[in-house]
N, C-alpha and C positions, 0 to 999 in steps of 0.2 A: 554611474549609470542611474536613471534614473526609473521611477517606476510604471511610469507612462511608457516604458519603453518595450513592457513585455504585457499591453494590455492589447485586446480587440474584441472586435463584438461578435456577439454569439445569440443569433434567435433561440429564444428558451425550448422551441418545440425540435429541436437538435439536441439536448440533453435527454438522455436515456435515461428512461426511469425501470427499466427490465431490462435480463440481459437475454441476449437472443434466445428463438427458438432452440436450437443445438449448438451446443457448445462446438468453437472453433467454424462455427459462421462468419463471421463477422467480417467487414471489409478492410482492405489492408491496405495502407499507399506507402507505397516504397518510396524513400528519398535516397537519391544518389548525391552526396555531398562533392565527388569531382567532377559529374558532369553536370550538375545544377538541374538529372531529371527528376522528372515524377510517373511513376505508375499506377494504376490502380488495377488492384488484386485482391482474390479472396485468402484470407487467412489461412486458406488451407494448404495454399500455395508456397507457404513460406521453406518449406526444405528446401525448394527451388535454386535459392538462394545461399545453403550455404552446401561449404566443400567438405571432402574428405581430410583431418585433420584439422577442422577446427574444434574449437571448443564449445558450446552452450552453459551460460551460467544463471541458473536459476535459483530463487529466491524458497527455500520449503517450509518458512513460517505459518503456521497454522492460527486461524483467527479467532478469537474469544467470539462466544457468543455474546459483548457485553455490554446489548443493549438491553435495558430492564426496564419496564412499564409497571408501575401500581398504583398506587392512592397513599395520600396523606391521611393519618389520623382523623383530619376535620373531613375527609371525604373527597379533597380536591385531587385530580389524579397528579403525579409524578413521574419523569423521565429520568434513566441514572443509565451515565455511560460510563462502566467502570472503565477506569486507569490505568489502576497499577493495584499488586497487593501490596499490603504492611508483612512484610515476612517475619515471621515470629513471635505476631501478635495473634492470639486468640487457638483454638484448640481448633486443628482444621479442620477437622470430619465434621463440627456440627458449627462453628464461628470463625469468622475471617473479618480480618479489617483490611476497606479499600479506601485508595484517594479517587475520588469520582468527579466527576460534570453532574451537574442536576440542574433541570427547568421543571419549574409548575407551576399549577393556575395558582396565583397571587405569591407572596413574596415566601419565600425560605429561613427557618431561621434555626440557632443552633437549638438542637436536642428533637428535633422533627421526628415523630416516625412514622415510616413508611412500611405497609403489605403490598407482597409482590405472592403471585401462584403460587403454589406446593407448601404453603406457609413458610414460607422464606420472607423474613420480615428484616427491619433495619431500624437504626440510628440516628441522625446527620452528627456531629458531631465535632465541629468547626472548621476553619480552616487552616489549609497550608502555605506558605509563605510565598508560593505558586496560584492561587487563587483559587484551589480545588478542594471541595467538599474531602472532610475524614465521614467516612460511611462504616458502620459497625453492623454486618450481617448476622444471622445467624437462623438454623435449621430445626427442623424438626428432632428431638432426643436420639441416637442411633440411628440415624440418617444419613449419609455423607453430601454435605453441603454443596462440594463442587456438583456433582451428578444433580443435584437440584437446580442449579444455576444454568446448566450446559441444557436442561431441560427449559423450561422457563428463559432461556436467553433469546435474543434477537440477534440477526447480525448486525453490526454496528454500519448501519449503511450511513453514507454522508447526508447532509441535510438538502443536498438539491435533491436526493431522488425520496419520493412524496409517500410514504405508507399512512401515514396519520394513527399509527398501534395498529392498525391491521392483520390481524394474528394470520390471517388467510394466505400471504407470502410468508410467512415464515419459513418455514420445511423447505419451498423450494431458496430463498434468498442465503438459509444456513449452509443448502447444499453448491450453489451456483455463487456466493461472494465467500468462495473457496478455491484454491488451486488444485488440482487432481494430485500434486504432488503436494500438500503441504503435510508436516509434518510434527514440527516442534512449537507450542504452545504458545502463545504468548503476546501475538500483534492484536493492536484494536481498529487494524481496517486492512485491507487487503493489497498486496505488491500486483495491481491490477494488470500488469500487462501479460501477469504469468495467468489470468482468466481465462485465454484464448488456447492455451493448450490443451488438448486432447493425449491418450491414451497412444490415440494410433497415430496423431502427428507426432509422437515423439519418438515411438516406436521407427517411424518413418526416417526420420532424423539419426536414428543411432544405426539404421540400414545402412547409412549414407557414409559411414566409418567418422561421423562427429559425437565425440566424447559428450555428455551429460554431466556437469560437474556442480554441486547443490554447496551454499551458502544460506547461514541463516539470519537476517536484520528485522528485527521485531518494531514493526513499523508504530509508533508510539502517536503521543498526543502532537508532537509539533505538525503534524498532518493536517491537522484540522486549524493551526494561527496562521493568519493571513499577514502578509508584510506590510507593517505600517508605516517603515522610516520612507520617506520620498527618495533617499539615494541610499537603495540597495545595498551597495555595501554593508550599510551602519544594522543590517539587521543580522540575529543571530539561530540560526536553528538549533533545536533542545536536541541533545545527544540520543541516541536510540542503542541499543543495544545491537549487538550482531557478533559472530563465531564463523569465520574462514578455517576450516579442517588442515592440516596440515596434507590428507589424501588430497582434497581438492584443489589447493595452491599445486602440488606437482603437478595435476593434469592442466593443467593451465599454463604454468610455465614451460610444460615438456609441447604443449599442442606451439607456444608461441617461437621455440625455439626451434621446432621445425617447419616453419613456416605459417602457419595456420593464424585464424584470427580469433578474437577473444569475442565472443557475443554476451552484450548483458544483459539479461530480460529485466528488463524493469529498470527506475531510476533508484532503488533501492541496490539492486545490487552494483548499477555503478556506484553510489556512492560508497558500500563495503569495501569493493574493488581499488579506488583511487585511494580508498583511507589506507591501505594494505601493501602498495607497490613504493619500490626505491626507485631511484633515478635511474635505473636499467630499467626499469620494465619487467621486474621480477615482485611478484608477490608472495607476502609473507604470510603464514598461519597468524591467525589473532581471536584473538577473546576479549573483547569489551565493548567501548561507543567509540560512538563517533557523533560528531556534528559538524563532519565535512557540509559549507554551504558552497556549491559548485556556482561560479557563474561564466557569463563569456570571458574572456583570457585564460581561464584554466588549461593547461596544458596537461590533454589526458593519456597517460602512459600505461594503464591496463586493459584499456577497450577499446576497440575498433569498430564495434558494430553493434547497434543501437535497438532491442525492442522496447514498444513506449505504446502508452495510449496519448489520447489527446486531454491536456492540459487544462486548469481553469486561467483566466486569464492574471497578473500580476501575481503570483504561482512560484514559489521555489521551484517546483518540478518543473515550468514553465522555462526556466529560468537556467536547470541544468539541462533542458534540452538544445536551448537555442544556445548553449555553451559548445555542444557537441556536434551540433550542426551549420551556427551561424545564424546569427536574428534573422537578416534579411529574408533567407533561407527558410525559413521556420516560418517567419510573418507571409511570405506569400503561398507555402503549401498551406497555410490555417485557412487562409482565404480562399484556397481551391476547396479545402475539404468542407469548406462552408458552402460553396455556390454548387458543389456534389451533393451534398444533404446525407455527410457522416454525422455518425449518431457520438455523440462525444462525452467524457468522463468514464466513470469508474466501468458501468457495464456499457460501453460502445466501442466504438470502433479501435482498431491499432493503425500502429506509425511503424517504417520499419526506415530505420535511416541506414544504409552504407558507407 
């Protein structure tokens, strides 16, 4: 396959730079993959859709705050989107080492340092064999570092949507490019399609006798590398982290084995999901990565029913949806939700494919 083959065009003024007025607005197009329809629906609408006995599989990853804004030494500012930590480097209440992304005015070199708020200052400190800045934090004396950081963080929102350091969205972007459910630490950008849920749509949903069943994939840096091989194949996604519970594999193999369907919000947790199931269709507890890269021919044996937002173009996620629905499929609802005027990425619109 080639890479042309999961591109199209997208007028810029359809990418969402906010996310709706109230959470679980948003517009929803239902794809039905046997009968090739399309609906349009509001998100809130979505219980509509599923039955008594199935399942729900949501993603509870909770997002770092870890975008950081400061200034270089010589005065020019700095942008650092932590990584990853160095575990068992550094004394953590008041110093931590991270592998980081850094951009600034004029060029970067090792031993830089940078101030960020709360005097939380830093290092650069070369690199790794990955391409990413070693960054050496550290705190105010009896301090605890992290609560500086979680203070002073940004959310790591992607680079199409436009803040330019504007501290002004913070508070709301920390709270809304978060899941209502998230819970376990660790991702540096959000399982967006679990965005659209509300409190009382789910509430709504577990009325309806559909089990709730939470995985956790720590959605890492390969989010942000764009596929550069021309045939697909040859490209590889960097492994992420993720933990299927042994409680929540039973609710999922017991909802599938009596009939019910297996829903996965987001491409995150299909990816957990397929990395996790045998050739029955039973899935296993697990603890570690994955760097399942889904494409069309995949034959999916844990999921049946698909929630998603809408895609950037030439897109691993791009890439496992039109796996699960069918390019054609895929290529001409884009084009509908285009000529509709859905608001598309991280805060827009969802997809609900059947």
């Amino acid at each position: 396959m080639r890479l042309g083959d999961f591109d199209y065009s997208l007028p810029p003024a359809l990418i969402a730079q906010h996310p709706p007025d109230r959470r679980g607005s948003s517009r929803l197009l239902v794809l039905d993959r046997k009968a090739g329809s399309r609906a349009h629906r509001s998100f809130q609408d979505i219980p509509e859709y599923l039955n008594p006995g199935d399942v729900l599989v949501v993603n509870d990853t909770r997002v770092l705050p870890a975008r950081l804004i400061g200034r270089k030494e010589s005065g020019g500012k700095i942008e650092v989107l932590l990584v990853r930590k160095r575990e068992g480097v550094g004394a953590e209440h008041h110093s931590q080492e991270w592998e980081c992304l850094a951009q600034a005015s004029g060029k970067l070199r090792d031993r830089t340092r940078v101030f960020f708020e709360e005097a939380v200052e830093g290092e650069l400190r070369g690199r790794t064999p990955e391409g990413l800045w070693r960054l050496s934090l550290s705190g105010r004396r009896g301090e605890d570092l992290n609560l500086s950081l979680r203070q002073i963080g940004f959310a790591p929102l992607p680079p199409y949507i436009h803040r330019n350091g504007d501290g002004a969205m913070r508070a709301k972007d920390r709270e809304r490019y978060q899941t209502v459910y998230a819970q376990k630490e660790g991702a540096i950008a959000a399982p967006t399609a679990g965005l659209h849920f509300t409190e009382k749509i789910l509430e709504e949903i577990r009325g309806k006798g559909v089990r709730v069943a939470f995985l956790t994939l720590h959605v890492g840096m390969g989010t942000f590398l764009p596929v550069k091989n021309e045939e697909v194949e040859e490209h590889r996604l960097q492994p992420e982290s993720f933990e299927l519970s042994s409680g929540a594999a039973d609710d999922i193999n017991q909802a599938r084995k009596a009939g019910g369907r297996v829903w996965a919000v987001g491409t995150t947790v299909t990816r957990a999901l397929e990395s996790s199931v045998d050739e029955n269709g039973e899935v296993h507890p697990q603890d570690g990565k994955t760097g399942l890269f889904i494409l069309p021919g995949h034959r999916f044996r844990a999921v049946d029913a698909l929630v998603t937002n809408f895609h950037l173009p030439r897109s691993t996620l791009l890439m496992l949806v039109a796996a699960f629905a069918g390019r054609e499929l895929i290529r001409s609802a884009y084009e509908e939700a285009v000529q509709q005027g859905y608001r598309f990425y991280s805060y827009g619109d969802a997809m609900l494919i059947l």
